[in-house]
DOBALO-897726 format. One record per residue (C-alpha): residue number from 0; residue in one letter; chain; x, y, z. Coordinates in steps of 0.5 Angstrom, whole numbers, always signed. Example, Ala and Ser with C-alpha at 12.3 -4.5 7.8 and 13.67 -1.06 7.14 Angstrom:
residues 2
SITE, num, residuo, cadena, xx, yy, zz
SITE, 0, A, A, +25, -9, +16
SITE, 1, S, A, +27, -2, +14
end
This chain:
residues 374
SITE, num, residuo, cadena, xx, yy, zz
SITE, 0, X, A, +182, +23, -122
SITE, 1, X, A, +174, +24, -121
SITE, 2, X, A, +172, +31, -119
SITE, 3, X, A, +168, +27, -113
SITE, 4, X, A, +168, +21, -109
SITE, 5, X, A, +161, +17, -107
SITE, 6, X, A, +162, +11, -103
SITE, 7, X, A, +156, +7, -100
SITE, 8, X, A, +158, +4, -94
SITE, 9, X, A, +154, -1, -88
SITE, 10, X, A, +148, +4, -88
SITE, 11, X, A, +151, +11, -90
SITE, 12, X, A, +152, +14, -96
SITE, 13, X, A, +159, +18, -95
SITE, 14, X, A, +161, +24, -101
SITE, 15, X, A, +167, +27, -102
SITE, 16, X, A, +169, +32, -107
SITE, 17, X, A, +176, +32, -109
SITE, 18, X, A, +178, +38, -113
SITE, 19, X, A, +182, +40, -107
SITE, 20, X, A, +187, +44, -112
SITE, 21, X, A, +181, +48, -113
SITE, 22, X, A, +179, +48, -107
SITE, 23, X, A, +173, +43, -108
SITE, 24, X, A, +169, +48, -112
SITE, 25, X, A, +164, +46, -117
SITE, 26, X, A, +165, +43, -124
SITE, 27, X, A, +158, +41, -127
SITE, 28, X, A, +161, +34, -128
SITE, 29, X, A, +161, +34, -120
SITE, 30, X, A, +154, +37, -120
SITE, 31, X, A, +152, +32, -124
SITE, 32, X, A, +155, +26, -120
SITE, 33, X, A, +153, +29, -114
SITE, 34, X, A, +145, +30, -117
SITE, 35, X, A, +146, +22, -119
SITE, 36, X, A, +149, +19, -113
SITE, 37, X, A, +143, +22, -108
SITE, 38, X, A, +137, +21, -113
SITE, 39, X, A, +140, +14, -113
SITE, 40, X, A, +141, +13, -105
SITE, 41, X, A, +133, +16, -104
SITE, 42, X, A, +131, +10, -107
SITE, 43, X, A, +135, +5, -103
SITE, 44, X, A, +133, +3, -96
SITE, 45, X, A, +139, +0, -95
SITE, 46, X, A, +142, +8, -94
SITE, 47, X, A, +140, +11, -87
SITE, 48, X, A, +145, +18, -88
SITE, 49, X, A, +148, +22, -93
SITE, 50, X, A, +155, +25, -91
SITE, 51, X, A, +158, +31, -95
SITE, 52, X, A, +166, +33, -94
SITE, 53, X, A, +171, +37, -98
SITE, 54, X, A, +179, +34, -99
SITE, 55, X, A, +185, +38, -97
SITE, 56, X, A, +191, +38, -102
SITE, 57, X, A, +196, +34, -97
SITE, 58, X, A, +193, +27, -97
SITE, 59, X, A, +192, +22, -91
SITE, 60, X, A, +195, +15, -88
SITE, 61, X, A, +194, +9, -93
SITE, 62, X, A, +187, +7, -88
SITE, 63, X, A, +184, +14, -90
SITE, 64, X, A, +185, +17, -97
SITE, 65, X, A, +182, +23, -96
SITE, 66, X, A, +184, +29, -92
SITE, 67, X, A, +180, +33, -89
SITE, 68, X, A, +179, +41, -93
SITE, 69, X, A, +176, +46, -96
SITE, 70, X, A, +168, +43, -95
SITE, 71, X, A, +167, +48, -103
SITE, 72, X, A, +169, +55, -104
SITE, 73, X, A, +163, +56, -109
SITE, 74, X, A, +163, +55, -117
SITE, 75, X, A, +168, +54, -122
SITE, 76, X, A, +168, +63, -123
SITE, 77, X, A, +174, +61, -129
SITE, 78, X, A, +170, +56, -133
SITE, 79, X, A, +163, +62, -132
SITE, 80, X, A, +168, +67, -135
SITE, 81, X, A, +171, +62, -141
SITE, 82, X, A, +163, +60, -143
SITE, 83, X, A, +161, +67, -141
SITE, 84, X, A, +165, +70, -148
SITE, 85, X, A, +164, +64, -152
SITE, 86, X, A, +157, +64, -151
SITE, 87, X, A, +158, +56, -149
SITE, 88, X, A, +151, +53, -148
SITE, 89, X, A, +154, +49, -142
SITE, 90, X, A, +153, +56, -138
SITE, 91, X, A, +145, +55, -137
SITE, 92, X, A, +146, +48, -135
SITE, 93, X, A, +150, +49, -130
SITE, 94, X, A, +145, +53, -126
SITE, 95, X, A, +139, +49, -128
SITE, 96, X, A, +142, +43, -125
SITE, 97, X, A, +146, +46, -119
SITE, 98, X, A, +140, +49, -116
SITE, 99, X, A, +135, +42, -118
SITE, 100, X, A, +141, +40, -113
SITE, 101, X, A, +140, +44, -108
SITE, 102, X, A, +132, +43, -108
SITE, 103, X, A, +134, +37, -108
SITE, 104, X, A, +138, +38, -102
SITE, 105, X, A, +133, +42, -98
SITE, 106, X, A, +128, +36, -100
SITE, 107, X, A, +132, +29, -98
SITE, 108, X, A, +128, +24, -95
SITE, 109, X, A, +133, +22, -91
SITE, 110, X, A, +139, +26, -86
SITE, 111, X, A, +144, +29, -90
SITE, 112, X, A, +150, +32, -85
SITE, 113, X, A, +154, +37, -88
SITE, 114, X, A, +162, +37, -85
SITE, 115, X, A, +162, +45, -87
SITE, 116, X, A, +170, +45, -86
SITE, 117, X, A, +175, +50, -88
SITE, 118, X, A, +172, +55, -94
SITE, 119, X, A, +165, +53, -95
SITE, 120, X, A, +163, +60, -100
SITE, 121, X, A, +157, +60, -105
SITE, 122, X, A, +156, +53, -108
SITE, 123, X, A, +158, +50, -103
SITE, 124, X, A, +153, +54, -98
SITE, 125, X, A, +148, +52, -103
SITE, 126, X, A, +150, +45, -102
SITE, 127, X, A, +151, +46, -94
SITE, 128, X, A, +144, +49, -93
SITE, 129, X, A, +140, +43, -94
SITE, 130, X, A, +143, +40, -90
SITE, 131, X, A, +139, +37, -83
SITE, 132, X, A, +146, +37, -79
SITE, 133, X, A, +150, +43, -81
SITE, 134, X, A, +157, +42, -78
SITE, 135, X, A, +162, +48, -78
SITE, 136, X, A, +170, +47, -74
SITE, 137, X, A, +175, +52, -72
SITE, 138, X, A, +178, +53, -79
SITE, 139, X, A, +171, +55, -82
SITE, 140, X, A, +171, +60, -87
SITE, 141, X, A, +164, +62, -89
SITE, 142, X, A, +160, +67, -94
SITE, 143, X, A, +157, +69, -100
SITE, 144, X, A, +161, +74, -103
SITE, 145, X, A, +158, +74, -110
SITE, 146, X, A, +157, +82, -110
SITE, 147, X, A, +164, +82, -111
SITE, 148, X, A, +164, +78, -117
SITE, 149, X, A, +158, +82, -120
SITE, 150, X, A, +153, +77, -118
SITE, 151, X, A, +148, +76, -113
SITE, 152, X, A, +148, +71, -107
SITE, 153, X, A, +146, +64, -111
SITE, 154, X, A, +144, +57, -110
SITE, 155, X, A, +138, +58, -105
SITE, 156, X, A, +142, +65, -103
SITE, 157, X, A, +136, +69, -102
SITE, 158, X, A, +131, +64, -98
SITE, 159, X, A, +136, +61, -93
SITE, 160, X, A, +139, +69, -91
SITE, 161, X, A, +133, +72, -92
SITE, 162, X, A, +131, +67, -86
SITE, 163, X, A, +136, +69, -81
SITE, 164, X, A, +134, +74, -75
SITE, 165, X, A, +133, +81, -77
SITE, 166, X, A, +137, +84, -82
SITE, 167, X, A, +143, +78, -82
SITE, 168, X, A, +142, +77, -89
SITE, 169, X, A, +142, +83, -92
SITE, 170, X, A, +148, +84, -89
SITE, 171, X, A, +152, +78, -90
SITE, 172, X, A, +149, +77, -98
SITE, 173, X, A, +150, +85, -100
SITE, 174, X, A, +158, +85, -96
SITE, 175, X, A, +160, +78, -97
SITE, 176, X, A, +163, +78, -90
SITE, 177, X, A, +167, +72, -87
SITE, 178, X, A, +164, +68, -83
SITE, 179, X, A, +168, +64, -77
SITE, 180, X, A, +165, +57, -75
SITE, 181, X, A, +162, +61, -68
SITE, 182, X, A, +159, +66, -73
SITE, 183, X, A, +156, +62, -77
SITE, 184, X, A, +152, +58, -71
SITE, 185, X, A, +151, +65, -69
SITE, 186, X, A, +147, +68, -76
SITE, 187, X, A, +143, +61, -76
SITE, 188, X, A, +147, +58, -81
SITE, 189, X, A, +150, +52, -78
SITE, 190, X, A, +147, +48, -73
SITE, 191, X, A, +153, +45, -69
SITE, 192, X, A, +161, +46, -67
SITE, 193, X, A, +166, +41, -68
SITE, 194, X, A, +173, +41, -66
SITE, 195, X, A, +178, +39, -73
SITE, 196, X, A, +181, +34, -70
SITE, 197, X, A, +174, +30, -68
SITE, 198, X, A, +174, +30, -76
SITE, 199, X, A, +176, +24, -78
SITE, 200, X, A, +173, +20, -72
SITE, 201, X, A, +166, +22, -73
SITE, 202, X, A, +167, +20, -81
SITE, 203, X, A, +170, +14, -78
SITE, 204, X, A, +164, +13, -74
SITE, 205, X, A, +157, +14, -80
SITE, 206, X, A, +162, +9, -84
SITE, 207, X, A, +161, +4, -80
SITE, 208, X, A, +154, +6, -79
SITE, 209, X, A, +154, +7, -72
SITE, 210, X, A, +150, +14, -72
SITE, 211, X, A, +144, +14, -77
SITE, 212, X, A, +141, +21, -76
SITE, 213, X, A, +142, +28, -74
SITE, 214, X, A, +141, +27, -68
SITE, 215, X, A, +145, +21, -67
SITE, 216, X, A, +152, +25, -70
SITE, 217, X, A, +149, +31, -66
SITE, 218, X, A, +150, +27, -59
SITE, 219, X, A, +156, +23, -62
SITE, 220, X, A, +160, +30, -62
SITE, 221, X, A, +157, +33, -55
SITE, 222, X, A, +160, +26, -52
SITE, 223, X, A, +167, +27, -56
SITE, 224, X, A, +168, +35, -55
SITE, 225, X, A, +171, +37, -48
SITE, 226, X, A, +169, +44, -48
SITE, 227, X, A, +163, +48, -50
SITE, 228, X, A, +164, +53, -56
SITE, 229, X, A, +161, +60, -54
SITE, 230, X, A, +157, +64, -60
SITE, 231, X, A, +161, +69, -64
SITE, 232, X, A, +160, +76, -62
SITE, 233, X, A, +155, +80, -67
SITE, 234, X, A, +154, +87, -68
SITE, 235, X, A, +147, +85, -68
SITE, 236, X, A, +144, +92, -67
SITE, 237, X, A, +149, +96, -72
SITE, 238, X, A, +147, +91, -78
SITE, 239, X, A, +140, +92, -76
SITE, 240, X, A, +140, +99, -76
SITE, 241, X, A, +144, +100, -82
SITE, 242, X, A, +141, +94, -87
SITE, 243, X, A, +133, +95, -86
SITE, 244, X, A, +134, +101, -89
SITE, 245, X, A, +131, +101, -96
SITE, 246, X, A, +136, +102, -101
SITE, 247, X, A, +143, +99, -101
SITE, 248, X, A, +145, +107, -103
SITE, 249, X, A, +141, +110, -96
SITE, 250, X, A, +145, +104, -93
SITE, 251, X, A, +152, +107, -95
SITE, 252, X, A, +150, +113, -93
SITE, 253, X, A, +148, +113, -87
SITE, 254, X, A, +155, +108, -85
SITE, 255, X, A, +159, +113, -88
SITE, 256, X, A, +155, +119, -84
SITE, 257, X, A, +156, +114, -78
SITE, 258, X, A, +163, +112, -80
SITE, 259, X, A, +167, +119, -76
SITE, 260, X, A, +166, +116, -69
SITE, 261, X, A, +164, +108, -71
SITE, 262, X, A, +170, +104, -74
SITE, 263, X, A, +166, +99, -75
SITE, 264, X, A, +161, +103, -80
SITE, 265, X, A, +166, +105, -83
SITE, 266, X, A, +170, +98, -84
SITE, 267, X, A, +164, +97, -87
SITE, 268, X, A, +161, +102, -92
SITE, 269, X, A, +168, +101, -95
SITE, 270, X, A, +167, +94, -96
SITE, 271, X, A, +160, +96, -99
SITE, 272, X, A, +164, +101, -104
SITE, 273, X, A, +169, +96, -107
SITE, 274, X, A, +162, +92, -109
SITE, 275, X, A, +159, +92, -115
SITE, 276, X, A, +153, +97, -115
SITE, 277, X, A, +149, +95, -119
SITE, 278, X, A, +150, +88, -116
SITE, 279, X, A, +149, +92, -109
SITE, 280, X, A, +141, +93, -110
SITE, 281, X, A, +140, +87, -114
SITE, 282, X, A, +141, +83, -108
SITE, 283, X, A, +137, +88, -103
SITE, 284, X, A, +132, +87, -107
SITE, 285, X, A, +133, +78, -109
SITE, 286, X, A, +133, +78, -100
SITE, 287, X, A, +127, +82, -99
SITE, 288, X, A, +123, +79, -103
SITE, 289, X, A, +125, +72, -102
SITE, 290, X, A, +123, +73, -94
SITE, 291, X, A, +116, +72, -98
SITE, 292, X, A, +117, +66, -102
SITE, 293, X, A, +119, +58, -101
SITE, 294, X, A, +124, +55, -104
SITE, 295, X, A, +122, +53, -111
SITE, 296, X, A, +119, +59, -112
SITE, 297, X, A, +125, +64, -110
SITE, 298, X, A, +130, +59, -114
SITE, 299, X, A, +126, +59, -120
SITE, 300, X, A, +127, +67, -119
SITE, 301, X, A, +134, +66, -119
SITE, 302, X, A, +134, +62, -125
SITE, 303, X, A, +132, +68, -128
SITE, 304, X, A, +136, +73, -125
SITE, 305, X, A, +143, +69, -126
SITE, 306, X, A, +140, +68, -133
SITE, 307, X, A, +140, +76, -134
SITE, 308, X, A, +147, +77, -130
SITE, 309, X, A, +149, +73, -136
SITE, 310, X, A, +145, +77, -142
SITE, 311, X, A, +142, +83, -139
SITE, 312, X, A, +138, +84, -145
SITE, 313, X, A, +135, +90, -141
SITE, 314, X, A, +142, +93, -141
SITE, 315, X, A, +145, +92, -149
SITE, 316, X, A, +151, +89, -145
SITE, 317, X, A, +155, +83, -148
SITE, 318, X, A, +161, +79, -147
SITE, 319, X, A, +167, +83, -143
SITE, 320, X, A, +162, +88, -142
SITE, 321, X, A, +158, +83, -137
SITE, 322, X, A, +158, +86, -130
SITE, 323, X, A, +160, +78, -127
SITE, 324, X, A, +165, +78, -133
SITE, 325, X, A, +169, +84, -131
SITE, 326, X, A, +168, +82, -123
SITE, 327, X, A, +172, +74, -125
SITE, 328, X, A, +177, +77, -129
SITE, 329, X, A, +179, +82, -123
SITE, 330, X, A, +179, +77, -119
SITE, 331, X, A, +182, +71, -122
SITE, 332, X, A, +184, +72, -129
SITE, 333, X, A, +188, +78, -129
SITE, 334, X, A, +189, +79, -121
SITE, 335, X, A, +188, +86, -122
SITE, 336, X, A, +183, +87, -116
SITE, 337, X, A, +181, +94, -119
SITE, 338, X, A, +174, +92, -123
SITE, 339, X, A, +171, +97, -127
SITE, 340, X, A, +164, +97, -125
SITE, 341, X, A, +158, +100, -130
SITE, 342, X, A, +156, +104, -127
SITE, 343, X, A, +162, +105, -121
SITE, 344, X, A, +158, +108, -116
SITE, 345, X, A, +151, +108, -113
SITE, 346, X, A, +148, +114, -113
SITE, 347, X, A, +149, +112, -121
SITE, 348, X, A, +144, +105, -120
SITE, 349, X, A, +137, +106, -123
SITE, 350, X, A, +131, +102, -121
SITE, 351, X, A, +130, +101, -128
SITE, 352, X, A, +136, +97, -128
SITE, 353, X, A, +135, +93, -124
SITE, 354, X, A, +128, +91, -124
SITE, 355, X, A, +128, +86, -131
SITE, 356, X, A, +132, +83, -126
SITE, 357, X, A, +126, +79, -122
SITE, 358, X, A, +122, +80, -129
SITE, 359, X, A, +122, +71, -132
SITE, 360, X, A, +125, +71, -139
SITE, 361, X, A, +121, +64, -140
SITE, 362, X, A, +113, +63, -140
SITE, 363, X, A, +111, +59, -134
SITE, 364, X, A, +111, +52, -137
SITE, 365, X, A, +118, +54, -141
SITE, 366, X, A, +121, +55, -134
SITE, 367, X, A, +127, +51, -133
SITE, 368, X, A, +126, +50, -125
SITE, 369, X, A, +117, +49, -128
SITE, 370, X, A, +118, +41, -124
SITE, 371, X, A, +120, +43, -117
SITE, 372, X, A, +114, +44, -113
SITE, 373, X, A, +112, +50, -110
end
């Protein structure tokens, strides 16, 4: 079975991951069909608006094919180990394509509505972000866990954190927190709230081409909800006090020195303390200077980035030694959950291991992101 579907139907563009047994998470064979299908669309007047959703393993009625899941779990961390040790080239055109996909996204000239259901974690933020009408639900899981994986908040990561309210973004990107669908709307990284079982009605309603922009779907769901959603609660003076600190280490310690009479800084500092340390301040460092930056400019930052998370020539490491190396095998290969990271604490983190990170392998005019606009 194809790892998505595109239909083009009355004046919608409707797209549906299906890889639900991994939980829709992105193959390149699906960032390329994604990428295909919208460059497609952007020149056919006939398309009016996009809908992205993910699929559930336990399929519907015979009318409706898909059942609502998963919206995108992130990138396929299997297939990033395997190319990793074989040093399969395919690697590098996995990031240079998916984040083309996600400025493409952020820069559609028609609405695109994202239906952030159920787990909606890396690369599926990525694809989400840029969307003109983010819709999460009850069962929305959302966050940007890479520090647990010995990566960094990715596909757009540092632009769109670095623009939530306060000091939001360090800690949900340094963290990985989880987000509920009334979080999300929260932090500013959904716009609307709706109930699952409005799912299917509004896909149903964009088929027949009833609903043509976000403002359209936006009013659609205000008529179908019987109740009005509360923003969820945020410990929002705790995040700022702690993360506009300078330092992911000035961070951990100040929450451990705070943690004997607060539960919250402790719950907190323990998180940041099964995190990849180096990962830890590498993030910081991506979320302020992204505060500064427009899109292409901090993906082409990341593109370096990523590109020194998988040969960090500054650090002579290779292969199992790779800090996201070890992170995925903790956590997918071997299940161990006990990854051993170099260095293991953040007092052992040198700026000098972190800096080549934000330094660009290639010449301007080699860049592999050198097309999008600045």
């Amino acid at each position: 079975m194809h790892q998505v579907s595109v239909q083009k139907v009355a004046s919608a563009g409707l797209i549906t991951l299906t890889r639900p047994a991994a939980l829709n998470a992105l193959s390149l064979e699906m960032i390329r069909a994604l990428t295909g299908a919208l460059l497609q669309w952007q020149q056919d007047p006939h398309i009016r608006l996009v809908a992205m959703r993910g699929s559930s393993k336990n399929q519907s009625d015979a009318s409706s094919p898909f059942a609502f899941g998963a919206f995108c779990a992130g990138g396929d961390i299997r297939f990033f180990h395997r190319a990793a040790l074989a040093g399969d080239p395919l690697l590098e055109d996995f990031f240079t394509e998916e984040y083309r996909l996600n400025y493409l996204i952020h820069n559609y000239g028609k609405p695109v509505v994202a239906f952030m259901d159920g787990v909606v974690m890396g690369g599926g933020m990525g694809l989400a972000q840029g969307a003109g009408l983010r819709l999460v639900t009850e069962r929305t899981k959302m966050a940007m866990p890479e520090t647990g994986i010995g990566l960094f908040p990715d596909v757009g990561g540092g632009y769109f954190l670095s623009r939530c309210a306060g000091h939001i973004g360090e800690y949900l990107g340094l963290t990985g927190c989880v987000l509920n669908g009334t979080q999300a709307v929260a932090a500013g990284l959904a716009d609307v709230f709706l109930p699952s079982p409005l799912l299917a009605p509004l896909w149903a309603e964009i088929a027949k081409g009833s609903l043509v922009d976000e403002v359209g779907v936006a009013r659609w769901i205000r008529a179908a909800s019987a109740t009005d959603i509360e923003a969820g609660a945020w410990p929002t003076a705790a995040v700022d006090q702690f993360f506009c600190l300078g330092s992911a280490g000035e961070i951990i310690h100040a929450l451990e020195a705070a943690a004997v009479s607060d539960p919250w800084a402790r719950d907190t500092a323990a998180v940041l303390r099964r995190r990849s340390p180096l990962m830890l301040q590498v993030t910081l460092e991506q979320i302020r200077r992204a505060r500064g930056m427009d899109l292409a400019s901090e993906l082409r930052m990341e593109r370096d980035m990523v590109r020194h998370c998988f040969r960090p020539t500054h650090l002579e490491r290779v292969g199992t030694a790779l800090e996201v190396v070890e992170g995925v095998r903790a956590l997918v290969v071997d299940k161990d959950h006990q990854p051993r990271w170099n260095p293991g604490r953040i007092e052992d983190v040198q700026t000098a291991m972190v800096a080549p990170f934000f330094a660009s392998p290639w010449p301007e005019h080699a860049h592999p992101l050198r097309g999008l606009d600045g």
